[in-house]
OpenMM code with the backbone's topology and positions (N, CA, C; nanometers):
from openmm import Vec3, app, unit

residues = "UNK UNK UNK UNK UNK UNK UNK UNK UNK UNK UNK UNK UNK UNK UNK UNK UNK UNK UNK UNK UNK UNK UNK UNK UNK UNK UNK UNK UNK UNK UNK UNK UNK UNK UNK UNK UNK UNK UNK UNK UNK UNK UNK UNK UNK UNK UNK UNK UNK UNK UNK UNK UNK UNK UNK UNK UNK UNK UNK UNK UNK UNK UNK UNK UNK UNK UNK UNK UNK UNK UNK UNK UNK UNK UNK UNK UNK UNK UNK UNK UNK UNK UNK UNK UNK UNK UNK UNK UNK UNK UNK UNK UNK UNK UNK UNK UNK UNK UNK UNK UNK UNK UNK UNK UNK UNK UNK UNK UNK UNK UNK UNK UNK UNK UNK UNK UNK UNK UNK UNK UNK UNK UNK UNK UNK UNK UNK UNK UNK UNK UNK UNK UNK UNK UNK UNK UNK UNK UNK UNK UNK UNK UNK UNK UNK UNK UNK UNK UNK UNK UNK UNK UNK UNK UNK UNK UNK UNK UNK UNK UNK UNK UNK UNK UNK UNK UNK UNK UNK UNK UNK UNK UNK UNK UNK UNK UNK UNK UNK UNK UNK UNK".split()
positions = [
    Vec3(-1.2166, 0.3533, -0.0009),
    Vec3(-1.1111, 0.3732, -0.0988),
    Vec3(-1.1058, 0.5209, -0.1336),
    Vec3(-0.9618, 0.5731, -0.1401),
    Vec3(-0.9548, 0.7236, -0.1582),
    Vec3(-0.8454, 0.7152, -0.2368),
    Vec3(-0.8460, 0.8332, -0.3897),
    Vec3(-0.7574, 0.8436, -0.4186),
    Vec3(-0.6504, 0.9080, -0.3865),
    Vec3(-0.5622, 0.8666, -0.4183),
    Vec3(-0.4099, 0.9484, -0.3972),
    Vec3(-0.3591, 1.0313, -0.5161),
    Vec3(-0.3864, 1.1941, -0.4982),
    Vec3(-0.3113, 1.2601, -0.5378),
    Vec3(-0.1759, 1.2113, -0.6253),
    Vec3(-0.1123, 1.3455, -0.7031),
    Vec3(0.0214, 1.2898, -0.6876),
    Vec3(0.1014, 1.3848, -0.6618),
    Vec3(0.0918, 1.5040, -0.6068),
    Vec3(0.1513, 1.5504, -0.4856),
    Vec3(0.1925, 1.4313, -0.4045),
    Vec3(0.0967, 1.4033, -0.3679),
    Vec3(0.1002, 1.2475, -0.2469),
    Vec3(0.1761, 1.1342, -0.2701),
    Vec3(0.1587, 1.1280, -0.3670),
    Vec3(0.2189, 0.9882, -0.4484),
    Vec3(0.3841, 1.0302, -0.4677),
    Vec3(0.4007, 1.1633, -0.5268),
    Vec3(0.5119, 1.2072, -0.5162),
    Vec3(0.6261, 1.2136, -0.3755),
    Vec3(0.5549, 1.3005, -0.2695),
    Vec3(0.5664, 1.2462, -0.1658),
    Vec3(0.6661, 1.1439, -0.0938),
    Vec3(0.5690, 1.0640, -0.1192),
    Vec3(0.5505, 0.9340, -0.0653),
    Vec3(0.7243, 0.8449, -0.1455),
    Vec3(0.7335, 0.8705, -0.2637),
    Vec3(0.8111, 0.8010, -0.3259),
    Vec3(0.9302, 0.8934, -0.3570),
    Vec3(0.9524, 0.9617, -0.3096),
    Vec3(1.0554, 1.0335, -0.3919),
    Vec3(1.0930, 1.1246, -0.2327),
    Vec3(1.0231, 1.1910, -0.1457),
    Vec3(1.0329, 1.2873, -0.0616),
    Vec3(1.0497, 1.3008, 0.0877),
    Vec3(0.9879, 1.1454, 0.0748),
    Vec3(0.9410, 1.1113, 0.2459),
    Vec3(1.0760, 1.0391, 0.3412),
    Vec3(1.0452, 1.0741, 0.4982),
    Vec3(1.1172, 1.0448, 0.5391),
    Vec3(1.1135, 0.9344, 0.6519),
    Vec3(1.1864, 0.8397, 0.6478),
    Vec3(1.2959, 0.8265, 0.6439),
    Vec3(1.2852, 0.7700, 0.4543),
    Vec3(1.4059, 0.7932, 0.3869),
    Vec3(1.4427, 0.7648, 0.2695),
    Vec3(1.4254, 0.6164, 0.2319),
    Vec3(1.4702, 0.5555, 0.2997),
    Vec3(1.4689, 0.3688, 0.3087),
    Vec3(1.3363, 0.3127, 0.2314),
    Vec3(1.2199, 0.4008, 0.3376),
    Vec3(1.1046, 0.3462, 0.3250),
    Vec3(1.0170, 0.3556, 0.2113),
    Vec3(1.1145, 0.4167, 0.1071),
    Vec3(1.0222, 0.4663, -0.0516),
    Vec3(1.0568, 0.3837, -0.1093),
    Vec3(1.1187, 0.2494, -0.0875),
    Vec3(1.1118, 0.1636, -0.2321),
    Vec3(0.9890, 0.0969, -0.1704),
    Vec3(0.9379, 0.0859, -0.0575),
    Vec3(0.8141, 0.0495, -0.0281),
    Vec3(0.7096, 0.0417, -0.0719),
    Vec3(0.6911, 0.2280, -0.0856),
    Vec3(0.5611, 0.2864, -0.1095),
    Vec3(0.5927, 0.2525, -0.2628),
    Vec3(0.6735, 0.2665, -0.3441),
    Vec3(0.6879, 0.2380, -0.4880),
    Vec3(0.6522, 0.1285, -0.5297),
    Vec3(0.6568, 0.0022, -0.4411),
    Vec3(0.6623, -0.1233, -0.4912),
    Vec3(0.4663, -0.1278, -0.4454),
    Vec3(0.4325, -0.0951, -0.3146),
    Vec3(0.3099, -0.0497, -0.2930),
    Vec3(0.1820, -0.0226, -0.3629),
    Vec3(0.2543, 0.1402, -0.4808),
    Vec3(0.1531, 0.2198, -0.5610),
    Vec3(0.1237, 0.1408, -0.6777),
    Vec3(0.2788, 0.0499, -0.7261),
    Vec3(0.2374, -0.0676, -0.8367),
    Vec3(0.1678, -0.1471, -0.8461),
    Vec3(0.2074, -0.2353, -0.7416),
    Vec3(0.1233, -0.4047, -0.7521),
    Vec3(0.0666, -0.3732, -0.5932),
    Vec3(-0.0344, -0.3119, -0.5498),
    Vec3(-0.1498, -0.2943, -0.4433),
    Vec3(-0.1450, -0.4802, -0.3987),
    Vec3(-0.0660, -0.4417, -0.2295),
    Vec3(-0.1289, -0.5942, -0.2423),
    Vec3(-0.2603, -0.6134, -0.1275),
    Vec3(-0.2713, -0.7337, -0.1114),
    Vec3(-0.4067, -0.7069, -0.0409),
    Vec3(-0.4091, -0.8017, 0.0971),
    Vec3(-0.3441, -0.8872, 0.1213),
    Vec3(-0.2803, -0.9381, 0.2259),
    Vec3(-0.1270, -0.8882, 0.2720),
    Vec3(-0.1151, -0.8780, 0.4246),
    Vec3(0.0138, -0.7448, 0.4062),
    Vec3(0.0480, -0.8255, 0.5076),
    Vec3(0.1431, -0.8891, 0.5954),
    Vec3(0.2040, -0.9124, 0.7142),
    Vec3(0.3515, -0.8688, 0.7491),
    Vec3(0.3373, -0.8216, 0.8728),
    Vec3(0.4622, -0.7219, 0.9104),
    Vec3(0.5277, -0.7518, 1.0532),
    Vec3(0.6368, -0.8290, 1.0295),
    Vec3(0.6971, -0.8253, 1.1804),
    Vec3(0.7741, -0.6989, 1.2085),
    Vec3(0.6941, -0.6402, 1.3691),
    Vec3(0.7898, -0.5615, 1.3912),
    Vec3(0.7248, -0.4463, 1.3809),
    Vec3(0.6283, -0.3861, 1.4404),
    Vec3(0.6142, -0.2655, 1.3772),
    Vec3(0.5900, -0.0901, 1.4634),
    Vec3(0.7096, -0.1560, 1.5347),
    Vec3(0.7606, -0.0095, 1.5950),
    Vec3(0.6962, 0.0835, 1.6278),
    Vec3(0.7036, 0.2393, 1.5700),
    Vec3(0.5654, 0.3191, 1.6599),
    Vec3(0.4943, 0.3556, 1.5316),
    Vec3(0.4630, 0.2524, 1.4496),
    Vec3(0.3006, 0.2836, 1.3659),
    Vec3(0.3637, 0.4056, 1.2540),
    Vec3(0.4172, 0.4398, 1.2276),
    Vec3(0.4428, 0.5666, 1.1262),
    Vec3(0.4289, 0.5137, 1.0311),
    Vec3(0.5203, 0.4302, 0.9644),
    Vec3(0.5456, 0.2675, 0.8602),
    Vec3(0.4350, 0.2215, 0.8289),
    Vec3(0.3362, 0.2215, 0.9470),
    Vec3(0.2202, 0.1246, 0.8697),
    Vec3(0.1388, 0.1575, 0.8702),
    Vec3(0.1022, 0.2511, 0.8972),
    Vec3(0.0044, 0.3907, 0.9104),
    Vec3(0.0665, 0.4224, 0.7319),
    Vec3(0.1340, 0.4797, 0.7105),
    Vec3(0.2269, 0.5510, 0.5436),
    Vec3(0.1491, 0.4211, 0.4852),
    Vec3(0.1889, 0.3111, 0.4943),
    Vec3(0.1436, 0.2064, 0.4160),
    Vec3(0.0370, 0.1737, 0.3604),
    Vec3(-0.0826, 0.1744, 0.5210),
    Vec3(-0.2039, 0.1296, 0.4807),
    Vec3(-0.2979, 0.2527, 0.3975),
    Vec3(-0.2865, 0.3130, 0.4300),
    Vec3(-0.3036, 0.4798, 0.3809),
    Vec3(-0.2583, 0.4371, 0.2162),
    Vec3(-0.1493, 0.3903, 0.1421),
    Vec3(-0.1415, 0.3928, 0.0647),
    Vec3(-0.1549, 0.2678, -0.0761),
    Vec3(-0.2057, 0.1516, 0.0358),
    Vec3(-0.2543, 0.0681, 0.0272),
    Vec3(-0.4371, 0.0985, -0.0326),
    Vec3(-0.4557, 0.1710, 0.1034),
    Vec3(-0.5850, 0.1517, 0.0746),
    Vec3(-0.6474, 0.2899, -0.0375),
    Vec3(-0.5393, 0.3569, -0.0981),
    Vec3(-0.5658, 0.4985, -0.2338),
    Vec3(-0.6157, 0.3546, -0.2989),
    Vec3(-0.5633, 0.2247, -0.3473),
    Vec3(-0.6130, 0.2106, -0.4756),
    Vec3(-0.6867, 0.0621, -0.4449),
    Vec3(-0.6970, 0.0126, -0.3069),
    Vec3(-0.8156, -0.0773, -0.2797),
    Vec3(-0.8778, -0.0328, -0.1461),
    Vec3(-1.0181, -0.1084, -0.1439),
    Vec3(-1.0874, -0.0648, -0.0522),
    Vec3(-1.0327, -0.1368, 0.0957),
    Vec3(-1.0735, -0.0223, 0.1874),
    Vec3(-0.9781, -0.1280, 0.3210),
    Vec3(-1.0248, -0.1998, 0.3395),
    Vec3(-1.1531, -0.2707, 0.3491),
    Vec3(-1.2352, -0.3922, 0.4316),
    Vec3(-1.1579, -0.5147, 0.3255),
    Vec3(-1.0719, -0.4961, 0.2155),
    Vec3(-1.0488, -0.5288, 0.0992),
    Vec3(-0.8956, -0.6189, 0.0932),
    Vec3(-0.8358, -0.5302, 0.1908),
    Vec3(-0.6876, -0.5466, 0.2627),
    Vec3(-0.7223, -0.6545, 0.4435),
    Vec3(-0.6575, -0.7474, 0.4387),
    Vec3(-0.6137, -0.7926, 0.5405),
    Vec3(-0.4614, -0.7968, 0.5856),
    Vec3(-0.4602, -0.7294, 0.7104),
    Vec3(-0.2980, -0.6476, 0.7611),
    Vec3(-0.3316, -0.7496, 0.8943),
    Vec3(-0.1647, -0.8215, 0.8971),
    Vec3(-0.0941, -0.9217, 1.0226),
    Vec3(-0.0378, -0.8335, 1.0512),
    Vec3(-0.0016, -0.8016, 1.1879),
    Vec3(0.1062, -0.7457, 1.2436),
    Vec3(0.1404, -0.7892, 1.3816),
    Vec3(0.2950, -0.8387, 1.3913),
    Vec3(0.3071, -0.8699, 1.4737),
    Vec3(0.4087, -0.8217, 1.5594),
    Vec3(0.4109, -0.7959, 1.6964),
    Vec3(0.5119, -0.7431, 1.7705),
    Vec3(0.4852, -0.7716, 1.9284),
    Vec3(0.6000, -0.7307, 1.9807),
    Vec3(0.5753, -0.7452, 2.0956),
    Vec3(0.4826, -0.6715, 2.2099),
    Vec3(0.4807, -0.5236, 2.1804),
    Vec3(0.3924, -0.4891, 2.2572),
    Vec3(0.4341, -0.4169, 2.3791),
    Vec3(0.3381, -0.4629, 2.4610),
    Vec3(0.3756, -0.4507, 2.6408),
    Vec3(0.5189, -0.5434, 2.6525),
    Vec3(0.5122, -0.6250, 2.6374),
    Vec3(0.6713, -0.7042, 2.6333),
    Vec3(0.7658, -0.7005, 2.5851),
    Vec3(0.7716, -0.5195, 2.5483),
    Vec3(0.8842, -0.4844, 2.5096),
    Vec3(0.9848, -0.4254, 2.6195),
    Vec3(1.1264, -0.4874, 2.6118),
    Vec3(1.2281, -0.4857, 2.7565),
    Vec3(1.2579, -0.3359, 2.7097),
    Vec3(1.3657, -0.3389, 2.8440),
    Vec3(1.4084, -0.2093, 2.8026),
    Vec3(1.5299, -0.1770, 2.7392),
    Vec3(1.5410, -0.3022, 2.6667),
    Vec3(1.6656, -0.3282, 2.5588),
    Vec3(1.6582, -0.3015, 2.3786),
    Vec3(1.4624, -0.3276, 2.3718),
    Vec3(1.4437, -0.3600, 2.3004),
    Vec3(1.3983, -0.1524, 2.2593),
    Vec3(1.3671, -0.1440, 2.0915),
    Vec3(1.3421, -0.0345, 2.0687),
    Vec3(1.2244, 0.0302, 2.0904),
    Vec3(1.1493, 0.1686, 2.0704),
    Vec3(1.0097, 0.1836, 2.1086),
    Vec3(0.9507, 0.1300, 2.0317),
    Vec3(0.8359, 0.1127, 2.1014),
    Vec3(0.7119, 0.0834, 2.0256),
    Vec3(0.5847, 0.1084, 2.1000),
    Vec3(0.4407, 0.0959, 2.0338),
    Vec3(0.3015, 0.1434, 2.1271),
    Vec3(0.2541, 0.0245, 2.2030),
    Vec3(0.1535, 0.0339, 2.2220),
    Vec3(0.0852, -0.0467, 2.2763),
    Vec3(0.0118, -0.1435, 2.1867),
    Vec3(-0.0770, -0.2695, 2.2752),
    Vec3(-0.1221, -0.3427, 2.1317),
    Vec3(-0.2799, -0.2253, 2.1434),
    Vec3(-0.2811, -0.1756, 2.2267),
    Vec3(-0.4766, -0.0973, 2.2260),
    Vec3(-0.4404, 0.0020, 2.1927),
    Vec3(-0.3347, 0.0930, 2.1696),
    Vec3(-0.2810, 0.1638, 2.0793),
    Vec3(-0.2827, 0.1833, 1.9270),
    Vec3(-0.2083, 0.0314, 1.8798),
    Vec3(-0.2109, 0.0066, 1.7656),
    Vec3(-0.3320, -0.0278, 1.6694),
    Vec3(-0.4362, -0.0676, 1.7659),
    Vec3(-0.5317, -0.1517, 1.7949),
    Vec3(-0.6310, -0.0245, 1.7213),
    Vec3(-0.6429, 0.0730, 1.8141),
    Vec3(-0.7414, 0.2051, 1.7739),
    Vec3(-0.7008, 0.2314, 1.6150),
    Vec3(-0.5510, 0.2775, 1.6383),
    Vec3(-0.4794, 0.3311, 1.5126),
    Vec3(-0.4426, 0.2847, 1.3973),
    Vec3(-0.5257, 0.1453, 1.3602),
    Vec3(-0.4667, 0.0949, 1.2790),
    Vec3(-0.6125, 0.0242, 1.2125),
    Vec3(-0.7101, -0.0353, 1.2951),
    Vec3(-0.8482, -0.0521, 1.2656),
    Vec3(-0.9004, 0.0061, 1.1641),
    Vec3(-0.9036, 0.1528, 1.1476),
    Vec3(-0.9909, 0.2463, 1.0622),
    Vec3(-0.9407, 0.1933, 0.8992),
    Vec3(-0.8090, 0.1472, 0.9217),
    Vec3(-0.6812, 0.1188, 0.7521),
    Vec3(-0.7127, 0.0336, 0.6849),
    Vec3(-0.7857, -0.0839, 0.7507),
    Vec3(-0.7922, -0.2122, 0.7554),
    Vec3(-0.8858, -0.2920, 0.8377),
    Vec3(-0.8369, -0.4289, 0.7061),
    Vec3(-0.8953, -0.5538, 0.8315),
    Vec3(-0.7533, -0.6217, 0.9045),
    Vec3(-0.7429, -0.5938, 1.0248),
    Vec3(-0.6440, -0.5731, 1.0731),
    Vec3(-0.6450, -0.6690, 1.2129),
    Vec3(-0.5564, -0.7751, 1.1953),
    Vec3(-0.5051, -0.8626, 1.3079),
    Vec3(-0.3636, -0.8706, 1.3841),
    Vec3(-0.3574, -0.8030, 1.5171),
    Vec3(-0.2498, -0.7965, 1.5621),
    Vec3(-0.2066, -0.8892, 1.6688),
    Vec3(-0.0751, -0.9758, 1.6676),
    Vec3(-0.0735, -1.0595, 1.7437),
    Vec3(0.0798, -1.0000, 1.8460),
    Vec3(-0.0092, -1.0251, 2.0106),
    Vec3(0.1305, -0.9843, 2.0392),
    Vec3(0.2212, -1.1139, 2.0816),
    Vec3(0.3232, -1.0679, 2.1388),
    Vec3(0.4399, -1.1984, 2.1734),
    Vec3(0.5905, -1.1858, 2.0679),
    Vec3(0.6650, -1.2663, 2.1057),
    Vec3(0.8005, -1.2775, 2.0237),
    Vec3(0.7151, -1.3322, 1.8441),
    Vec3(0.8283, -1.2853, 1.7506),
    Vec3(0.7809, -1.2707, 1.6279),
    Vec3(0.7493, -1.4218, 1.5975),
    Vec3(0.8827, -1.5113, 1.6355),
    Vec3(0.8991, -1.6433, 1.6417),
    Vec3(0.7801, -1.7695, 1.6674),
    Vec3(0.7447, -1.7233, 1.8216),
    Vec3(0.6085, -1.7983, 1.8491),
    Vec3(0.5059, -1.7765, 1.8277),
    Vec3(0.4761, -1.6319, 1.7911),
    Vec3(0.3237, -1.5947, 1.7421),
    Vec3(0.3127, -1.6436, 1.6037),
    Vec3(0.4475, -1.6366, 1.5127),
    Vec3(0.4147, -1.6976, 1.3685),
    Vec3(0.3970, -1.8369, 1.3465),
    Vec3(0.4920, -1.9073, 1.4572),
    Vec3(0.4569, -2.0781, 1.4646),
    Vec3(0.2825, -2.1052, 1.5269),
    Vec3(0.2741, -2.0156, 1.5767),
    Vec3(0.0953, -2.0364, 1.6427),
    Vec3(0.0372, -1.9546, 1.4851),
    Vec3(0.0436, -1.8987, 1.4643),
    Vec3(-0.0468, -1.8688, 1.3454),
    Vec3(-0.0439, -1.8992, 1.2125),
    Vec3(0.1072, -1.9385, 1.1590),
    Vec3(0.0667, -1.9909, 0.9908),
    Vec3(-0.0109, -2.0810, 0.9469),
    Vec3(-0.0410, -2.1665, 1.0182),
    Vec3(-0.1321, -2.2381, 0.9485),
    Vec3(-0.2325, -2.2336, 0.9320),
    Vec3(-0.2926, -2.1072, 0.9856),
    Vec3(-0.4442, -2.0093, 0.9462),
    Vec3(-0.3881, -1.9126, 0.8765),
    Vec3(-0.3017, -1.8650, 0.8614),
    Vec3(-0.2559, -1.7608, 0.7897),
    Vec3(-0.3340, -1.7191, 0.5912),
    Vec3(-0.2646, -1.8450, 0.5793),
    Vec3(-0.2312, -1.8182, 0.4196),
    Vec3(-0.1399, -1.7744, 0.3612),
    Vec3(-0.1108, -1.7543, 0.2229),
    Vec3(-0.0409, -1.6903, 0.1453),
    Vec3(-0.0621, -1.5414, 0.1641),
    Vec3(0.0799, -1.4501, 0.1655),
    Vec3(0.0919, -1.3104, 0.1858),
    Vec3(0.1417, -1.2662, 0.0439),
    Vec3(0.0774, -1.1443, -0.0128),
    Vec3(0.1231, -1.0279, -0.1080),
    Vec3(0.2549, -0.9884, -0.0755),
    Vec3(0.2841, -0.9528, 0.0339),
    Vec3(0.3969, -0.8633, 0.1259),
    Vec3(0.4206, -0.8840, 0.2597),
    Vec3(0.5334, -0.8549, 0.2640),
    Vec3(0.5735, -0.9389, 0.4297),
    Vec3(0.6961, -0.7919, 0.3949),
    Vec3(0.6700, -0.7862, 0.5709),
    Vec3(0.7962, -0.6672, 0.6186),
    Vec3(0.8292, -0.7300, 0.7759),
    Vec3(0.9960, -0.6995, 0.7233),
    Vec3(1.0694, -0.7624, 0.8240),
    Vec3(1.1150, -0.6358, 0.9243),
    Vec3(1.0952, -0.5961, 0.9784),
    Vec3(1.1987, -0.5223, 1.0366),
    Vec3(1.3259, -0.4926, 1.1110),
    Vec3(1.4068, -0.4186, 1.0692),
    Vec3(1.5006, -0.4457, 1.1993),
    Vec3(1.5008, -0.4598, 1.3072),
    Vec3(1.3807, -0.4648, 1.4278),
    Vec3(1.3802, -0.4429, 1.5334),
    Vec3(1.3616, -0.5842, 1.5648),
    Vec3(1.3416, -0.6396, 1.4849),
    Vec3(1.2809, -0.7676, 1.5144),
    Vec3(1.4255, -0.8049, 1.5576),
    Vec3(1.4244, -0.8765, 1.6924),
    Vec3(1.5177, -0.9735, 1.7749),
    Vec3(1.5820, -1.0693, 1.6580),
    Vec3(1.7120, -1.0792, 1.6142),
    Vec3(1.7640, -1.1717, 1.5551),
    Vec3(1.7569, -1.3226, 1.5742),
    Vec3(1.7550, -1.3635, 1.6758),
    Vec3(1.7671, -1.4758, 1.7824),
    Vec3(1.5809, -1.5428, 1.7067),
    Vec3(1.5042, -1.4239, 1.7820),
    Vec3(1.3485, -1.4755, 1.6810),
    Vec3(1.3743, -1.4919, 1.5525),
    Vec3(1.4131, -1.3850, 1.5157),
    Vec3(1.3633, -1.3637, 1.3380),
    Vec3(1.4473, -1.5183, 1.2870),
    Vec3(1.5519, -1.5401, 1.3172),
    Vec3(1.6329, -1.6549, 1.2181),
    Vec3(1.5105, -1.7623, 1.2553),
    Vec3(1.4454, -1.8146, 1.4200),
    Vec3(1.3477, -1.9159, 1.3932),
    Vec3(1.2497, -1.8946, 1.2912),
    Vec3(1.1913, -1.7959, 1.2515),
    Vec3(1.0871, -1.7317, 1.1769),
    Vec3(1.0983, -1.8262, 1.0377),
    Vec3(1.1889, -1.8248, 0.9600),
    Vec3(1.2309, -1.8501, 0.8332),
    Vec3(1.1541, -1.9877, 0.7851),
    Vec3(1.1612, -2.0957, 0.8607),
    Vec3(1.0705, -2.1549, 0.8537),
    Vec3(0.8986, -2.1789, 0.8223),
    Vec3(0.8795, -2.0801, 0.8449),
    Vec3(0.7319, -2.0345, 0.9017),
    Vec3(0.6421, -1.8983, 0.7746),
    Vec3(0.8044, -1.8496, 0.7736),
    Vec3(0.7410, -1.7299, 0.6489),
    Vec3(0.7652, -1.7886, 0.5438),
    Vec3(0.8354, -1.9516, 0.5045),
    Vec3(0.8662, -2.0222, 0.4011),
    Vec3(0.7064, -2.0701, 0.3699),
    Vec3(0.6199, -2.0955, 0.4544),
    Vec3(0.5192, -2.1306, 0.4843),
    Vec3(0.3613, -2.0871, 0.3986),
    Vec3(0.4220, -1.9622, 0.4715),
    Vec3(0.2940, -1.8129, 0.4188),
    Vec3(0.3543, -1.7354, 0.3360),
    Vec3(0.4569, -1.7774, 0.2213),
    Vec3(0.4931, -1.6983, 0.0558),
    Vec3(0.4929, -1.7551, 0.0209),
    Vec3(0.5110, -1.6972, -0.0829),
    Vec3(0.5262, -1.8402, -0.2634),
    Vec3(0.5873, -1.6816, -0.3828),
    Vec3(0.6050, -1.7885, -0.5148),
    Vec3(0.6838, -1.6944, -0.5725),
    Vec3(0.6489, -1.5182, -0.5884),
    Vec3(0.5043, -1.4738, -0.5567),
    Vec3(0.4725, -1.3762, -0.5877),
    Vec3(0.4049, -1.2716, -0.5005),
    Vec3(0.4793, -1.3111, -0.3520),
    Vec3(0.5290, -1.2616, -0.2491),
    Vec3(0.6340, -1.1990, -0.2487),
    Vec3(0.6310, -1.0589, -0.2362),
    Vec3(0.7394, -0.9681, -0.2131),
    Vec3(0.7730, -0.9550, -0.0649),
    Vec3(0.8608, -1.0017, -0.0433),
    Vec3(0.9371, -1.0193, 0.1195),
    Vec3(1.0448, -0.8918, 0.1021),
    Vec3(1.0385, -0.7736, 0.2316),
    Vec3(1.1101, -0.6416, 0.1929),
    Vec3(1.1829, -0.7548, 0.3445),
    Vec3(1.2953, -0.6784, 0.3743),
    Vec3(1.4065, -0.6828, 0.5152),
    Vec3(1.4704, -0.5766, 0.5136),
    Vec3(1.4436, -0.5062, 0.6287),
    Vec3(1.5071, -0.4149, 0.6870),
    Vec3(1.6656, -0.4441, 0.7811),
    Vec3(1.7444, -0.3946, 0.7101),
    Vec3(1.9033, -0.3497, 0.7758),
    Vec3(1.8908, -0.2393, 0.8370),
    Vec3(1.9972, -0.2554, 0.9050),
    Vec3(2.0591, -0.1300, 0.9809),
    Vec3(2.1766, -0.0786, 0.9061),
    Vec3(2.1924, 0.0218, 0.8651),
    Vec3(2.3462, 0.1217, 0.8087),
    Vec3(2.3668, 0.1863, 0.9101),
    Vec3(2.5109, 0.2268, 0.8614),
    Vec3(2.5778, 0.3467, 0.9310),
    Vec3(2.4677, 0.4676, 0.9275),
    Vec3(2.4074, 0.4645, 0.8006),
    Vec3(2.3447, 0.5935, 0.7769),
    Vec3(2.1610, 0.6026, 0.8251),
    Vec3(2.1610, 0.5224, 0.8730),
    Vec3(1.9974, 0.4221, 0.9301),
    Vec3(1.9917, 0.2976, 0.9005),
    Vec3(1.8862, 0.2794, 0.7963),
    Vec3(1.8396, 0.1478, 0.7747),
    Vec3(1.8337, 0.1373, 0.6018),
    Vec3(1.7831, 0.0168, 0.5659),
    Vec3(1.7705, -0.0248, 0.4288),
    Vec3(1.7054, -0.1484, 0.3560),
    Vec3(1.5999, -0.0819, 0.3183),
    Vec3(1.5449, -0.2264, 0.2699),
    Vec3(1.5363, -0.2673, 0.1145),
    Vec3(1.5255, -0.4036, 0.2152),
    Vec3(1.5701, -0.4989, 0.0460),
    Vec3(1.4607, -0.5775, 0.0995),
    Vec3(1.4870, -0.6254, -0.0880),
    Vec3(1.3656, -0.7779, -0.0917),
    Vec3(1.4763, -0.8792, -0.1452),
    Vec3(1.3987, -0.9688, -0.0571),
    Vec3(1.4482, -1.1190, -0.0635),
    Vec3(1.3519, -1.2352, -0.1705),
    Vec3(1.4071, -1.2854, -0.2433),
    Vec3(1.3335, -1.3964, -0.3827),
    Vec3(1.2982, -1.5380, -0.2798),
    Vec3(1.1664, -1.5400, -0.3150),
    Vec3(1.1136, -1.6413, -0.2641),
    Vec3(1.2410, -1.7822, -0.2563),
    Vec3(1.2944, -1.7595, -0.2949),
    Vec3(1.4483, -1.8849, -0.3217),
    Vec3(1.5083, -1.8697, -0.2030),
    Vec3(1.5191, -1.7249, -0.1670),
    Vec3(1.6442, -1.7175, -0.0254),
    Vec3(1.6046, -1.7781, 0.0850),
    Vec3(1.4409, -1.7321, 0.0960),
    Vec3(1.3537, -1.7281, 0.2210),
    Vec3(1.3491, -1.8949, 0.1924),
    Vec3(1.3727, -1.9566, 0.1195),
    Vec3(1.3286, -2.1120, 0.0781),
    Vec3(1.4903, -2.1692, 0.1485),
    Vec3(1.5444, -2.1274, 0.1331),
    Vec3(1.7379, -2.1163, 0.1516),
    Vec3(1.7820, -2.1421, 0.3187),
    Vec3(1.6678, -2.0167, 0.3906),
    Vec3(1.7307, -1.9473, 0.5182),
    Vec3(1.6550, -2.0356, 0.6054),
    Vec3(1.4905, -2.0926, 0.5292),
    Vec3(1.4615, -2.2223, 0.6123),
    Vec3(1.5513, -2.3378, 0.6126),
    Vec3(1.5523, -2.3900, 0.5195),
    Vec3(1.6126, -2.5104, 0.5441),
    Vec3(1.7642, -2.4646, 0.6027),
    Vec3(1.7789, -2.3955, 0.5847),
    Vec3(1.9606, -2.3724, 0.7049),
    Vec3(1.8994, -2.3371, 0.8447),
    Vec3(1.7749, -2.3297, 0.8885),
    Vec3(1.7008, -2.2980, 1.0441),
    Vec3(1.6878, -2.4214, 1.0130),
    Vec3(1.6590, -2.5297, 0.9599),
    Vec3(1.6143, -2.6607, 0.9767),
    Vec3(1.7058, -2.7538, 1.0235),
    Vec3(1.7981, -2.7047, 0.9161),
    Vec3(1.9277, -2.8088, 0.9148),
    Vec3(1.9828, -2.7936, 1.0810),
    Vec3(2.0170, -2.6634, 1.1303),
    Vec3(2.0176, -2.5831, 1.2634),
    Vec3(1.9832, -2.6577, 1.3574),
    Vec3(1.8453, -2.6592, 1.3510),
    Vec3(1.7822, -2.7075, 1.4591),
    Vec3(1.8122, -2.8837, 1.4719),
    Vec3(1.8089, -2.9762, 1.3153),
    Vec3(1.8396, -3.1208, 1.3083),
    Vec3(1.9643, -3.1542, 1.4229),
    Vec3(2.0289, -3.0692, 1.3668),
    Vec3(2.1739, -3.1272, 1.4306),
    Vec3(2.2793, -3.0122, 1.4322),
] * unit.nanometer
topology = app.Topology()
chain = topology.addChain("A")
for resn in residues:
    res = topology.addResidue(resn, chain)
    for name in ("N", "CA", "C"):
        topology.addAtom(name, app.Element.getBySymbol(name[0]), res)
């Protein structure tokens, strides 16, 4: 555990770039959570900023970080991202840290039910639409009311994240349910 400045803190919330990603670190420096799961996580900048700021005000062995993405099985449609022995090196030191690779969809149906309840869940945009809508089900699963679920958009101007109330994510399953019924 290291503290954070507030140069840093400043930073981080007010300075850093891309802009999107500071209601993050804000919601972050408040309520520290300590289970973190993240679909999607592109080339590590995001969750690298995160755990880093995660771990100013708990200890890392303290934090357990999901992350899931594709990996090596990323097409050449899909956006960059590292490797999983990449992420693997770079992300270890932050955390207790489990990375699963595969589509967001089937790695979360193979894992919630070891999972548990999550502090924070990050969606990203990169995440395949086609996956992410099966997902809803599954992250209905591993939140409850005091789970902050962020989702990343795409703008004209980049991206943008919002949080979704445990109600929507309760909402967007049962319309993947209803979906799939009939």
């Amino acid at each position: 555990m290291t503290r954070m400045g507030l140069f840093r803190r400043l930073w981080l919330t007010r300075l850093s770039n891309p802009a999107a990603e500071r209601v993050i670190y804000r919601h972050v420096l408040q309520a520290p959570p300590r289970r973190i799961i993240e679909l999607g996580l592109g080339l590590l900048g995001r969750t690298e900023r995160l755990l880093h700021t995660v771990t100013a005000a708990t200890a890392a062995d303290a934090v357990h970080y999901v992350g899931l993405d594709r990996f090596e099985g990323r097409t050449p449609a899909d956006p960059p991202g590292v490797t999983l022995k990449e992420a693997h090196r770079r992300l270890t030191k932050l955390a207790r840290v489990q990375l699963v690779p595969g589509n967001v969809d089937t790695s979360l149906a193979r894992l919630c039910n070891h999972l548990g309840v999550f502090d924070l869940v990050l969606i990203a945009a990169d995440a395949d639409e086609r996956h992410l809508e099966r997902c809803w089900f599954f992250l209905q699963r591993i939140t409850n009311a005091g789970t902050t679920v962020f989702l990343e958009s795409r703008t004209a101007g980049g991206s943008r994240w919002t949080t979704l109330p445990k109600a929507r994510v309760d909402e967007l399953a049962a319309q993947t349910v209803l979906r799939r019924a009939g």
